[in-house]
Backbone as a printed PyTorch tensor [residue, N CA C, xyz], in Angstrom:
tensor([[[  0.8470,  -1.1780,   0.0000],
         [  0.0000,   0.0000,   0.0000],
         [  0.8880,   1.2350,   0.0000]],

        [[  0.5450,   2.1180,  -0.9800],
         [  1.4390,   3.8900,  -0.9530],
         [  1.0390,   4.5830,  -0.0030]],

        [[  1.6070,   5.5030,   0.1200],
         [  1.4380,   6.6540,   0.7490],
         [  0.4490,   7.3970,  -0.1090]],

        [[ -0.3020,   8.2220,   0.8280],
         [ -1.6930,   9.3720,   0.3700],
         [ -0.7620,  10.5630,   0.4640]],

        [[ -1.1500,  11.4370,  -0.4750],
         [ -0.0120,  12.3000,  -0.5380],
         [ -1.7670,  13.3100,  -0.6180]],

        [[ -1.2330,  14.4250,   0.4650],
         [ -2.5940,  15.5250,   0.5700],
         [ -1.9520,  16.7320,   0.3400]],

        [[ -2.7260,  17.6380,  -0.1930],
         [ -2.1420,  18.7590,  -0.1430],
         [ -2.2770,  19.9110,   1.1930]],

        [[ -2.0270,  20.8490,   1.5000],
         [ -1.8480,  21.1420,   2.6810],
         [ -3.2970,  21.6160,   2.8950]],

        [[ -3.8790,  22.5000,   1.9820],
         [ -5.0620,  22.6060,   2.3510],
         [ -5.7420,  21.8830,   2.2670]],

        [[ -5.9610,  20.2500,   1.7950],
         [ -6.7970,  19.4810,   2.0330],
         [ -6.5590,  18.6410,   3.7670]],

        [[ -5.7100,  19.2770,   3.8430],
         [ -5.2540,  18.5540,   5.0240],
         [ -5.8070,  19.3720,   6.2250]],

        [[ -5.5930,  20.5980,   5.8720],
         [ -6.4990,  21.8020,   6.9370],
         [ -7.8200,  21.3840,   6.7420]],

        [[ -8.4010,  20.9130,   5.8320],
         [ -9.9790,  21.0230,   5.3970],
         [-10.3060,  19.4610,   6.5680]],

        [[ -9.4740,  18.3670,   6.3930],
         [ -9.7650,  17.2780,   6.9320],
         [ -9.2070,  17.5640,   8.5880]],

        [[ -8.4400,  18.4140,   9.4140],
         [ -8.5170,  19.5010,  10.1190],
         [ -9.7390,  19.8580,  10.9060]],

        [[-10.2830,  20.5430,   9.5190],
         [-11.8060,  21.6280,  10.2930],
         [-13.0310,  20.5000,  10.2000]],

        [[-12.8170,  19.5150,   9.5960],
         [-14.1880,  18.5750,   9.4400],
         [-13.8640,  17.6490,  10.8230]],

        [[-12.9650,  17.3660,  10.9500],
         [-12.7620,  16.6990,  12.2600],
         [-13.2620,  17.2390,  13.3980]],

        [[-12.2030,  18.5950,  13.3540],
         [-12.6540,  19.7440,  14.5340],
         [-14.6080,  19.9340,  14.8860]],

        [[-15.0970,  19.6620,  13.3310],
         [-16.5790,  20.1480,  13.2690],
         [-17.3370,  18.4650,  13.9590]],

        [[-16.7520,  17.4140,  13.6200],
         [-17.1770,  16.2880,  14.2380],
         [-16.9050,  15.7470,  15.8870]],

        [[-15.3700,  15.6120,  16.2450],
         [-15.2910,  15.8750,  17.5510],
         [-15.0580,  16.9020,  18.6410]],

        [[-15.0890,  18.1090,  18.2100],
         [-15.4690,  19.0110,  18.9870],
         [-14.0490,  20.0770,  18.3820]],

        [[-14.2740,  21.3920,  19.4730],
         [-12.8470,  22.1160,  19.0750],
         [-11.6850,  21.8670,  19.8370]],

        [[-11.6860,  20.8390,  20.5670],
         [-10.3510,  20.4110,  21.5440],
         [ -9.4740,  19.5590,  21.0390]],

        [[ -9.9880,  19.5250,  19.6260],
         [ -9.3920,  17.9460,  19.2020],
         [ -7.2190,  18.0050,  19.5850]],

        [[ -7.4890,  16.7980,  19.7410],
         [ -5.6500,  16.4800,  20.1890],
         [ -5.4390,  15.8440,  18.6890]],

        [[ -4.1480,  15.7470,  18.9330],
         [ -3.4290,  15.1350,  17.2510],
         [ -3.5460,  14.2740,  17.2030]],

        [[ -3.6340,  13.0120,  18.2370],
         [ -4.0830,  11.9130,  18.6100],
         [ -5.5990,  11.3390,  18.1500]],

        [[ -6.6830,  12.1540,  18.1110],
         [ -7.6950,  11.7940,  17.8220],
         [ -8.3570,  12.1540,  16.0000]],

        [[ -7.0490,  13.2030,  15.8520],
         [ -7.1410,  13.7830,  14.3400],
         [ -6.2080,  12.6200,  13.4640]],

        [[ -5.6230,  12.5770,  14.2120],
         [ -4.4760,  11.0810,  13.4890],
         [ -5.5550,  10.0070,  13.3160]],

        [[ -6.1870,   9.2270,  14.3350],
         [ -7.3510,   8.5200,  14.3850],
         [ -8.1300,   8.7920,  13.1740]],

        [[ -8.7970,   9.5090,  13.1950],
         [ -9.9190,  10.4260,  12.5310],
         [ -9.7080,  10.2470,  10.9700]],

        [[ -8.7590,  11.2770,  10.5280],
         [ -8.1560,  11.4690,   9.5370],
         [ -7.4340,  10.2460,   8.8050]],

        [[ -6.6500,   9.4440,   9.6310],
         [ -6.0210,   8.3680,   8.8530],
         [ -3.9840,   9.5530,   8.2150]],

        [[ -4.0010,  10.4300,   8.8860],
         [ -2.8430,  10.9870,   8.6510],
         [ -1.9270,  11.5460,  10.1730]],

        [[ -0.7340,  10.6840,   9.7950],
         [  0.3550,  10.5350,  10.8410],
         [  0.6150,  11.9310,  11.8450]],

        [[  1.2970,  11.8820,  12.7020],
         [  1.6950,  13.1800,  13.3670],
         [  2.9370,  13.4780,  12.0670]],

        [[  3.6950,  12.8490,  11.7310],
         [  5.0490,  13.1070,  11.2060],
         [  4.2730,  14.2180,  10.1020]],

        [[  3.5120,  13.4730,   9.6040],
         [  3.1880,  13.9880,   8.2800],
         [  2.8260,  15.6230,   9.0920]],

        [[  1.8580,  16.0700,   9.7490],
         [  1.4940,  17.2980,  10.2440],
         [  3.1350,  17.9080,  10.8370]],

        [[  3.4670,  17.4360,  11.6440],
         [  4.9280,  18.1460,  11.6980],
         [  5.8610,  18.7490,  10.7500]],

        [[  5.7440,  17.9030,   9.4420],
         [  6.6030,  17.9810,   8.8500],
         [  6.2710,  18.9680,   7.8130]],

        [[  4.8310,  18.8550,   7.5530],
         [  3.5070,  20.3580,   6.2790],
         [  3.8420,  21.4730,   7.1940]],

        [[  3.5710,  21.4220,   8.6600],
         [  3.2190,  22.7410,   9.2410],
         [  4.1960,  23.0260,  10.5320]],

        [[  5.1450,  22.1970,  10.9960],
         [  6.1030,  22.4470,  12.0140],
         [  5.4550,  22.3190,  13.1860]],

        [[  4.5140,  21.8480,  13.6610],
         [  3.8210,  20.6310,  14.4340],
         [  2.1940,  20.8770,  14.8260]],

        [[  1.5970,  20.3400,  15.5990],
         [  0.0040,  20.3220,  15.9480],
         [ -0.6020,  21.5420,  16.3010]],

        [[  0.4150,  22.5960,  17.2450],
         [ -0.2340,  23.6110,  18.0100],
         [ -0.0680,  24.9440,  16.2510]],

        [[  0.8910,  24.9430,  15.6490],
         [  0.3860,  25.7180,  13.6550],
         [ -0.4610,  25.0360,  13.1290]],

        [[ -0.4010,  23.7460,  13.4800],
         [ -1.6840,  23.1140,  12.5060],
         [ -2.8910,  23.2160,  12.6390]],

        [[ -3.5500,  23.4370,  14.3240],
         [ -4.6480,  23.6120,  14.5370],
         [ -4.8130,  25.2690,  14.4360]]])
């Protein structure tokens, strides 16, 4: 199986749909869950969870 390669704003968008499903506290932990996309990967688009959210 490959890698999903997202672009950054689809990645914000899967982000705010999360945020809109489990609430606005979400942890990276439950967006990783959620989403199906790694912490590395968010670290590495946006320089970590607290720019990403």
């Amino acid at each position: 199986m490959g890698r999903k390669r997202y672009s950054d704003e689809a990645l914000l968008e899967m982000g705010r749909e999360a945020a809109a499903e489990l609430g606005p506290f979400l942890t990276q932990y439950e967006f990783s869950r959620h989403a199906g996309v790694s912490s590395t990967t968010i670290h590495d688009r946006f320089g970590g969870w607290t720019d990403f959210r």
